[in-house]
N, CA, C and O atoms as CSV, one atom per row, in Angstrom:
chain,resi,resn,atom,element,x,y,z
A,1,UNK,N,N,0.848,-1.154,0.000
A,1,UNK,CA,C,0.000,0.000,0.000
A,1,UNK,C,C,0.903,1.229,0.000
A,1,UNK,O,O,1.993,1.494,0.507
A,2,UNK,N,N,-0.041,1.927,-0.823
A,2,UNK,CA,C,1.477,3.670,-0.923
A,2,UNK,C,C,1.214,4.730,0.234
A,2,UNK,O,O,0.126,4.643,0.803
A,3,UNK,N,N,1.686,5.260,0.451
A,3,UNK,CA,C,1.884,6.030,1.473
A,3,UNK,C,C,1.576,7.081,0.735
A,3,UNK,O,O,2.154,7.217,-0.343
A,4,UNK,N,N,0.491,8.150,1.212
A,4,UNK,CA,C,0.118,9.570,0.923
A,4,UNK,C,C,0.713,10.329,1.720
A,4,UNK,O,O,0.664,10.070,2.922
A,5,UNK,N,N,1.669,11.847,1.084
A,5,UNK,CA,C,1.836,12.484,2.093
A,5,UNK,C,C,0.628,13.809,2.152
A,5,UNK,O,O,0.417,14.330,1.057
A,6,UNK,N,N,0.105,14.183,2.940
A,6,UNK,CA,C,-0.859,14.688,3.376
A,6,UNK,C,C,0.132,16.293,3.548
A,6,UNK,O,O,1.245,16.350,4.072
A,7,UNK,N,N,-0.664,17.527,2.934
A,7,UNK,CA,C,-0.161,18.704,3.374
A,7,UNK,C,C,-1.103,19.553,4.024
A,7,UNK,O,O,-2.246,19.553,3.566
A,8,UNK,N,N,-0.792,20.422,5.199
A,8,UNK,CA,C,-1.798,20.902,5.455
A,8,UNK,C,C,-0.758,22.320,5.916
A,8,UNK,O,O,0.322,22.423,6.497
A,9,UNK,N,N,-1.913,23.466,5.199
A,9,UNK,CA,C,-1.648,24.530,5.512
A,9,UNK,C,C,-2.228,25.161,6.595
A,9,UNK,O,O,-3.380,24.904,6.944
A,10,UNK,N,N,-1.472,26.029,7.198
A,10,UNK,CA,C,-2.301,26.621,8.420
A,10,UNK,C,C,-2.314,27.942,7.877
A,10,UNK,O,O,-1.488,28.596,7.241
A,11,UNK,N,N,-3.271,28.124,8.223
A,11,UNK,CA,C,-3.790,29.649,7.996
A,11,UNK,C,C,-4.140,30.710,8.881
A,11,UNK,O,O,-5.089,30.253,9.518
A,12,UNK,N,N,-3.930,31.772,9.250
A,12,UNK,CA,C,-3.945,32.421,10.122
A,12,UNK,C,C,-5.188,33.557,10.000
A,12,UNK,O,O,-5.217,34.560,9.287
A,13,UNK,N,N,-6.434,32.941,11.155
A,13,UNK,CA,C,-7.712,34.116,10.910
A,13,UNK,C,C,-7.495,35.365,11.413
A,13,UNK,O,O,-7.391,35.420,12.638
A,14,UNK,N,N,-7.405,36.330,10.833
A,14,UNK,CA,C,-7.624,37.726,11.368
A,14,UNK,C,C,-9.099,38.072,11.863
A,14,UNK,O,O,-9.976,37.765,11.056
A,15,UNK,N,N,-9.470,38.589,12.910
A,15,UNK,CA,C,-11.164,38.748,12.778
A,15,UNK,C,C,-10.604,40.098,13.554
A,15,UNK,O,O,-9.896,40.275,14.546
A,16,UNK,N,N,-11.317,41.021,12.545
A,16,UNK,CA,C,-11.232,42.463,12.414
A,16,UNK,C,C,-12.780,43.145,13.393
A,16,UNK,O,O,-13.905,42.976,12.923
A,17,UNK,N,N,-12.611,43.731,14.463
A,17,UNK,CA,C,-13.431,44.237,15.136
A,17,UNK,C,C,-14.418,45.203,14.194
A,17,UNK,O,O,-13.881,45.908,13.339
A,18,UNK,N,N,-15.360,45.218,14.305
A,18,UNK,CA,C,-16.723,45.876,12.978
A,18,UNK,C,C,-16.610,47.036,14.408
A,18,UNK,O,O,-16.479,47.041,15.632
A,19,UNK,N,N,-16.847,48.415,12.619
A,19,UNK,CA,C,-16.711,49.774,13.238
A,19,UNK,C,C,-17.964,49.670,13.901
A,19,UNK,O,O,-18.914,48.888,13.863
A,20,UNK,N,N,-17.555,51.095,14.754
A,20,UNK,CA,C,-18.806,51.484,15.653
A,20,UNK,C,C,-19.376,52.309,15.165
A,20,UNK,O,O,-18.846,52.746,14.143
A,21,UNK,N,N,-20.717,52.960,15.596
A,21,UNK,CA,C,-21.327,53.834,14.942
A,21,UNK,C,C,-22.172,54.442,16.117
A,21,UNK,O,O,-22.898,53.611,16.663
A,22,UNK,N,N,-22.231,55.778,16.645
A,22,UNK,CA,C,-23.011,56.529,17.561
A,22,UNK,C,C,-24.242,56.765,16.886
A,22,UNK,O,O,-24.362,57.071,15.700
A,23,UNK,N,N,-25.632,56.516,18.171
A,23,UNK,CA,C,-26.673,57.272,17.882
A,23,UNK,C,C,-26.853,58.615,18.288
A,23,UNK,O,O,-27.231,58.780,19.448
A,24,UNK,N,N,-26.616,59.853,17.406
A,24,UNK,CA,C,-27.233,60.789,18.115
A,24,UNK,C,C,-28.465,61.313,18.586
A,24,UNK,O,O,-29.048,61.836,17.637
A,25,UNK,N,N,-29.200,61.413,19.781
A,25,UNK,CA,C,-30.814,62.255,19.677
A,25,UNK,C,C,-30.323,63.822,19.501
A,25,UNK,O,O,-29.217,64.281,19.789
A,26,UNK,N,N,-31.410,64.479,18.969
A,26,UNK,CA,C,-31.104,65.806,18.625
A,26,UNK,C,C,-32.383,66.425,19.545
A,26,UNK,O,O,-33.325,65.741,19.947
A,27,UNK,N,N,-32.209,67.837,19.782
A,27,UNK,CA,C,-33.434,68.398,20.969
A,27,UNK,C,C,-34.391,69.205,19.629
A,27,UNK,O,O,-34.017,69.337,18.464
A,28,UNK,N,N,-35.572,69.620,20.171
A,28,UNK,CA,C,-36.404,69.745,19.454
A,28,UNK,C,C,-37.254,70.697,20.549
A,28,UNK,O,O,-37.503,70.230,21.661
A,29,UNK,N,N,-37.688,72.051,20.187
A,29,UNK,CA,C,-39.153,72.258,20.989
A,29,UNK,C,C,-40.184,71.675,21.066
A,29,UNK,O,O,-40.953,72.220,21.858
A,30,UNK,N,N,-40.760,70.355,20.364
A,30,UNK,CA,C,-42.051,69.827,20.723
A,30,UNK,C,C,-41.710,68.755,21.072
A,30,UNK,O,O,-42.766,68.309,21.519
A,31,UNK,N,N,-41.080,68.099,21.180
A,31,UNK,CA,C,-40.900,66.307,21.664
A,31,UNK,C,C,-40.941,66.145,22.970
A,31,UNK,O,O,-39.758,66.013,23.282
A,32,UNK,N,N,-41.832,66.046,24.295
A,32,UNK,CA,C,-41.581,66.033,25.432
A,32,UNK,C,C,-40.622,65.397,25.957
A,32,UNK,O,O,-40.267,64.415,25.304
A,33,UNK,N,N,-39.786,65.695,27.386
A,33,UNK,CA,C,-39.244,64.815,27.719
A,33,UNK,C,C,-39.396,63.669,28.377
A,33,UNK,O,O,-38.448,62.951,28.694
A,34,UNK,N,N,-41.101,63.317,28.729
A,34,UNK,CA,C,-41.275,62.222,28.934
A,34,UNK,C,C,-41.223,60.894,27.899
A,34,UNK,O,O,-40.994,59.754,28.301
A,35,UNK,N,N,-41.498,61.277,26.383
A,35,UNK,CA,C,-41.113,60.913,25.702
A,35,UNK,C,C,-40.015,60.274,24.831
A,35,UNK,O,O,-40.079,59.399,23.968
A,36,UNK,N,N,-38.610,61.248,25.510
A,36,UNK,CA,C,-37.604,61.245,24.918
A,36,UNK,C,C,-36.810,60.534,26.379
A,36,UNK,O,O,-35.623,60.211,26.347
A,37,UNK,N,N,-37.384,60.420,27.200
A,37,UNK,CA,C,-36.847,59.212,28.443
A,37,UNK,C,C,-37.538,57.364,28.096
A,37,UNK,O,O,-37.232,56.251,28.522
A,38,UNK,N,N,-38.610,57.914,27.075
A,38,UNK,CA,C,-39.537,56.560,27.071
A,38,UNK,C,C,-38.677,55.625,26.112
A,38,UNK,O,O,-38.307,54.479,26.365
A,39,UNK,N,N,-38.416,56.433,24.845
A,39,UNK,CA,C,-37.495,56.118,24.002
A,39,UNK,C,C,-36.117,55.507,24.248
A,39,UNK,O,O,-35.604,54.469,23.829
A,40,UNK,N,N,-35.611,56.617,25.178
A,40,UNK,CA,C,-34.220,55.858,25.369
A,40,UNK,C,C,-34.666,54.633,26.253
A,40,UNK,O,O,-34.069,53.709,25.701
A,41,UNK,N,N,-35.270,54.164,27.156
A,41,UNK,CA,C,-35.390,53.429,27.707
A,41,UNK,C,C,-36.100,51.951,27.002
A,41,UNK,O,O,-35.695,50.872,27.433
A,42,UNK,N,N,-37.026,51.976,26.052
A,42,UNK,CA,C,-37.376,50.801,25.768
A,42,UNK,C,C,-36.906,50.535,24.400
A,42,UNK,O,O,-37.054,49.412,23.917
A,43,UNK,N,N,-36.088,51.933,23.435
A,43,UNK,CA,C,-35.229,51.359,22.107
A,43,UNK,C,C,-34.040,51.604,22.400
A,43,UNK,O,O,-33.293,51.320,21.463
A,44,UNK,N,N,-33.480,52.040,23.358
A,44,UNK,CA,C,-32.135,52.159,23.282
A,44,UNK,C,C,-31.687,51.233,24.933
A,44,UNK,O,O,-30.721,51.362,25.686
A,45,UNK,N,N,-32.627,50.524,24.969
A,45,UNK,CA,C,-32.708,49.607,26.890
A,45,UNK,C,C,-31.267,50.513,27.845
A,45,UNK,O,O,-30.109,50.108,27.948
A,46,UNK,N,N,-31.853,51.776,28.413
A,46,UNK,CA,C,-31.177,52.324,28.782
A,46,UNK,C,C,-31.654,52.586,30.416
A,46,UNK,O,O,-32.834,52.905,30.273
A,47,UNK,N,N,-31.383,52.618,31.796
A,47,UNK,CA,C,-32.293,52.329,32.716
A,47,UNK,C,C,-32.846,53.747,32.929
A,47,UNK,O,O,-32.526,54.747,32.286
A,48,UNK,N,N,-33.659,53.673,33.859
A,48,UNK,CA,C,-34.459,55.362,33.639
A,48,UNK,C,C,-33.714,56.260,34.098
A,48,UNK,O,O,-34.182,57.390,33.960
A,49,UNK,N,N,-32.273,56.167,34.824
A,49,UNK,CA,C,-31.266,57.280,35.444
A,49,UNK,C,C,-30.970,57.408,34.300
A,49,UNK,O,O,-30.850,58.617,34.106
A,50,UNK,N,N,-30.741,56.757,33.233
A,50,UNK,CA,C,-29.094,56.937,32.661
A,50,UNK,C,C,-30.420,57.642,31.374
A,50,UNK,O,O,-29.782,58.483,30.740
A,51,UNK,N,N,-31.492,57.617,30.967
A,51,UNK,CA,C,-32.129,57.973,30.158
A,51,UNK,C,C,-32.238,59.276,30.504
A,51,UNK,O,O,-32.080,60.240,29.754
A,52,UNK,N,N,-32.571,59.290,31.905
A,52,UNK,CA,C,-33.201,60.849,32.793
A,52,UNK,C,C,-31.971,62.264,32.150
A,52,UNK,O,O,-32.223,63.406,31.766
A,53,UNK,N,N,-30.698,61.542,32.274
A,53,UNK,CA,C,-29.383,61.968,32.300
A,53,UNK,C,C,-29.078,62.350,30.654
A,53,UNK,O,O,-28.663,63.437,30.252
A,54,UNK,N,N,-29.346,61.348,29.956
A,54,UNK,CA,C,-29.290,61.333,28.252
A,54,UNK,C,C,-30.319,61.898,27.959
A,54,UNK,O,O,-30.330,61.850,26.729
A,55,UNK,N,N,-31.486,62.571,28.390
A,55,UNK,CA,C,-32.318,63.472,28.056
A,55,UNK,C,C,-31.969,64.953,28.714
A,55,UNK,O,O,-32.154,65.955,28.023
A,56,UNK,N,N,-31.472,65.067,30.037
A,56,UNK,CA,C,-30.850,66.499,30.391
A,56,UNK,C,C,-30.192,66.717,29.087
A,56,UNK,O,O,-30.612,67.617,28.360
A,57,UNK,N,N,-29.425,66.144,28.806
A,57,UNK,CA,C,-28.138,66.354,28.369
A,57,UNK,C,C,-28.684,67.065,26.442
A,57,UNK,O,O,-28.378,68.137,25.918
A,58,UNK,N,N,-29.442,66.047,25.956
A,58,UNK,CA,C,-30.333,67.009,24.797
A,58,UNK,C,C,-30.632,67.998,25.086
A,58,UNK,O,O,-30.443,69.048,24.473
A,59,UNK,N,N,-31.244,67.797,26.250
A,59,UNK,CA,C,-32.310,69.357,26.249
A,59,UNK,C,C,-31.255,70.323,26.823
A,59,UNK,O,O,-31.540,71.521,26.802
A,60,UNK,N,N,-30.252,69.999,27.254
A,60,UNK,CA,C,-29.438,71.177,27.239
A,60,UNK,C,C,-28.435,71.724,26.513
A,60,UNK,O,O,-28.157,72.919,26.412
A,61,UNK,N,N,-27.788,70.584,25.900
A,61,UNK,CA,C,-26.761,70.919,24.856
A,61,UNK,C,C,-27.211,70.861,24.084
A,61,UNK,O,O,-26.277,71.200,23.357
A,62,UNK,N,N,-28.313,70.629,23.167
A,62,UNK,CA,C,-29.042,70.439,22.046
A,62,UNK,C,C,-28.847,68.973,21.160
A,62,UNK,O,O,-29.362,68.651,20.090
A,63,UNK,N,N,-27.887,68.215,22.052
A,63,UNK,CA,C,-27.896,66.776,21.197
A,63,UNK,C,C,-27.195,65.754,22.838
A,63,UNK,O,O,-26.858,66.078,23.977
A,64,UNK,N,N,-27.268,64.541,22.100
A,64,UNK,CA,C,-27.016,63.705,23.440
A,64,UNK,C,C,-27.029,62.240,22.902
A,64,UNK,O,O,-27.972,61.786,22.254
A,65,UNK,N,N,-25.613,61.354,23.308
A,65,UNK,CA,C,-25.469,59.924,22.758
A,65,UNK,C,C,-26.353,59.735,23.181
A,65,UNK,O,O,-26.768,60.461,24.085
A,66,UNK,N,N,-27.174,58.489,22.649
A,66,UNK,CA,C,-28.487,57.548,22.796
A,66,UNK,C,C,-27.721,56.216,23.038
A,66,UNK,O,O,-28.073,55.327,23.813
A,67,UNK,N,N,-26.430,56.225,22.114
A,67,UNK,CA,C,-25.644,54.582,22.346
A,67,UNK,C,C,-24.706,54.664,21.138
A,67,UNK,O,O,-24.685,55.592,20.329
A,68,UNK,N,N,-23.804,53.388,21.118
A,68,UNK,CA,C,-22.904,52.708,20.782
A,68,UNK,C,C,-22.717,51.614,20.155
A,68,UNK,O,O,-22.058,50.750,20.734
A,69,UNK,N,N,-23.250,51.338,18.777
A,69,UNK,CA,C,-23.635,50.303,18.208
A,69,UNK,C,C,-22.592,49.787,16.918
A,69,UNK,O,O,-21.569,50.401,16.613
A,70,UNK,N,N,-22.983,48.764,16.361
A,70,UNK,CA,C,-22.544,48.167,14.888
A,70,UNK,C,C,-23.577,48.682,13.837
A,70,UNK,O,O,-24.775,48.399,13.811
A,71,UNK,N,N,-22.826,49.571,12.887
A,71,UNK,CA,C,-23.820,49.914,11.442
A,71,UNK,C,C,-25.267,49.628,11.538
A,71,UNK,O,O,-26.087,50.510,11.792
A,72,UNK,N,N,-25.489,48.735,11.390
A,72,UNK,CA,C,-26.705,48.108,11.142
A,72,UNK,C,C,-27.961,48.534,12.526
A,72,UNK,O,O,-29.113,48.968,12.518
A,73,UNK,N,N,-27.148,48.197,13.423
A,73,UNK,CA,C,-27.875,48.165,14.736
A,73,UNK,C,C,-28.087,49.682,15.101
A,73,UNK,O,O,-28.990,50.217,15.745
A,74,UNK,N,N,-26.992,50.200,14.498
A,74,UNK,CA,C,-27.544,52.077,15.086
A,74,UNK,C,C,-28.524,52.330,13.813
A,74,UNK,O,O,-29.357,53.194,14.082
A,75,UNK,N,N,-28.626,51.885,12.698
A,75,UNK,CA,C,-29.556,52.247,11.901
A,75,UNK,C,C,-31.195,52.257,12.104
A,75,UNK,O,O,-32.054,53.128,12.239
A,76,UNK,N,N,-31.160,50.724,12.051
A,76,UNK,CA,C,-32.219,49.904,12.644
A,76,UNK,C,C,-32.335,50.811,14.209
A,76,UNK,O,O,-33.557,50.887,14.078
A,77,UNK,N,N,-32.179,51.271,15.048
A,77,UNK,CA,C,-32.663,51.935,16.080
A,77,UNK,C,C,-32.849,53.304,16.219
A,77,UNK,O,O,-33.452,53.979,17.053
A,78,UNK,N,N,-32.250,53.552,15.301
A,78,UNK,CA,C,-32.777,55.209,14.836
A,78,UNK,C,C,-33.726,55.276,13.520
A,78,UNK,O,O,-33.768,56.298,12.835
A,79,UNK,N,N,-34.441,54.185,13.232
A,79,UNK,CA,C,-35.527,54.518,12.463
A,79,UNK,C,C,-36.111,53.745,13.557
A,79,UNK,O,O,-37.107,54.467,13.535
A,80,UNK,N,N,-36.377,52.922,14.492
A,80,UNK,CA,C,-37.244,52.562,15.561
A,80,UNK,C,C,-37.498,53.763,16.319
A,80,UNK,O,O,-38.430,53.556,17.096
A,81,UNK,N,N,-37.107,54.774,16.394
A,81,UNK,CA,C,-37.263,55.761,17.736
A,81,UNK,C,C,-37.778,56.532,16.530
A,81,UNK,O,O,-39.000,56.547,16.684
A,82,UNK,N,N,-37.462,57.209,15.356
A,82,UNK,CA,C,-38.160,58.201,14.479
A,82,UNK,C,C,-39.453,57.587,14.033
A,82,UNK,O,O,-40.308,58.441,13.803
A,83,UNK,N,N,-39.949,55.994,13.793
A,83,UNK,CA,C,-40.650,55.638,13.345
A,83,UNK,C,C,-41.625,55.589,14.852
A,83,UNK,O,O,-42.779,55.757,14.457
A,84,UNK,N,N,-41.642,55.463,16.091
A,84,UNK,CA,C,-42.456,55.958,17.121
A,84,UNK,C,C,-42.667,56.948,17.295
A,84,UNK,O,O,-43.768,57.216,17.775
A,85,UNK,N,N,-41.699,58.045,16.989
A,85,UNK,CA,C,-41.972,59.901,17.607
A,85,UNK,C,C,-43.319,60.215,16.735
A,85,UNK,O,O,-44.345,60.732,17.177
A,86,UNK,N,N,-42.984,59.616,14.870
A,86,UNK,CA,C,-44.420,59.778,14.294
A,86,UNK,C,C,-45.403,59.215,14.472
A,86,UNK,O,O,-46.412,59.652,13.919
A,87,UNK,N,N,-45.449,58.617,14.896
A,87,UNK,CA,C,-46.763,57.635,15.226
A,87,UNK,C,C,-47.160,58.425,16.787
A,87,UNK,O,O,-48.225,58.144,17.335
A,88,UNK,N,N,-46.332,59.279,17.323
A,88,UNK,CA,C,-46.885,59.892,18.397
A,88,UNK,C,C,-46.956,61.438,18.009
A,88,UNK,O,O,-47.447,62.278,18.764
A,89,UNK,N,N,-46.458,61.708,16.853
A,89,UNK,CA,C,-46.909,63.465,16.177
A,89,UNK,C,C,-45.299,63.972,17.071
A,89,UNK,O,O,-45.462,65.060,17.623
A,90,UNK,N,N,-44.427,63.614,17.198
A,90,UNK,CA,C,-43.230,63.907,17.620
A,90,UNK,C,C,-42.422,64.176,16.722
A,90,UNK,O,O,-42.286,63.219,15.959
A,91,UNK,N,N,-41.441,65.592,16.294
A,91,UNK,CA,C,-40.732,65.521,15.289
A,91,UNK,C,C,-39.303,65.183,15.937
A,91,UNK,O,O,-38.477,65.996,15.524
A,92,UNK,N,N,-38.711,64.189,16.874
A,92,UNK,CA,C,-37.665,63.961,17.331
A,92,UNK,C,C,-36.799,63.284,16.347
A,92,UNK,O,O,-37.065,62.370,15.566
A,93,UNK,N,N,-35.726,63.921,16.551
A,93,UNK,CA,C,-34.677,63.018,14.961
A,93,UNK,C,C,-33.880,62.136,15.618
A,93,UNK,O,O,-34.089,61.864,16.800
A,94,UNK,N,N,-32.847,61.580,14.893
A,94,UNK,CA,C,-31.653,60.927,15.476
A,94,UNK,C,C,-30.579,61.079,14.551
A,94,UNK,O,O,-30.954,61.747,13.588
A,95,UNK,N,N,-29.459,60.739,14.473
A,95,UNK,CA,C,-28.470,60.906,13.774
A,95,UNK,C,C,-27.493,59.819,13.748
A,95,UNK,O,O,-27.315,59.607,14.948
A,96,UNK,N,N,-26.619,58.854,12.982
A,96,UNK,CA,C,-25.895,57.756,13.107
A,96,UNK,C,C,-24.443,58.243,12.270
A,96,UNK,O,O,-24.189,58.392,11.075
A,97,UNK,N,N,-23.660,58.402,13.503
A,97,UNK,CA,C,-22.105,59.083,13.025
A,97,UNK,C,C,-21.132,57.810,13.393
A,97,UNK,O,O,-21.029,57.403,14.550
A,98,UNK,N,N,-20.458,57.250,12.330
A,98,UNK,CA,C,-19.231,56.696,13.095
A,98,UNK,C,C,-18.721,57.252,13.584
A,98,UNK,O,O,-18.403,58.383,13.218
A,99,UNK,N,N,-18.212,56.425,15.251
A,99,UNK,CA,C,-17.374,56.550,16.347
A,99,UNK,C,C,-15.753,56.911,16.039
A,99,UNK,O,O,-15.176,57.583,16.895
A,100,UNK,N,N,-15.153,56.570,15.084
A,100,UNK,CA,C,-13.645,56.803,15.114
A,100,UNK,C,C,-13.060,57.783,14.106
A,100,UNK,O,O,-11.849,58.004,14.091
């Protein structure tokens, strides 16, 4: 019987960390801030301090991270929060900036 010699290459995986991408909320005169605490809290699962805090922070500087996501996921959650503000007559925006 013949003898096979068998080659095996090793290959070396790189797995490249996927960019980040910030949600911004932007402030608005009509969007309440009970609203804009409701939001961060059940689309952006943020607890009600840290929402209470990310809503000062709009309404005083005029914008405020919502979060810290992958492409897709800050997209998809900033048309979840614009696609509720209308459905509640809210003109609240959001904005999706890469992080780096």
């Amino acid at each position: 019987m013949a003898r096979q010699t068998v080659l095996r290459r090793e290959t070396a995986e790189i797995v490249k960390t996927p960019e980040m991408y910030i949600v911004v909320m932007h402030n608005d005169d009509y969007t309440t801030i009970d609203f804009v605490v409701e939001v961060l809290m059940k689309i952006f699962h943020k607890s009600s301090a840290e929402a209470s805090a990310i809503m000062m922070e709009v309404h005083t500087r005029g914008e405020g991270i919502a979060g810290m996501y992958t492409y897709d996921l800050a997209v998809t959650k900033k048309a979840q929060a614009e696609r509720l503000a209308g459905e509640r007559n809210f003109p609240l925006r959001l904005s999706v900036y890469a992080a780096g």
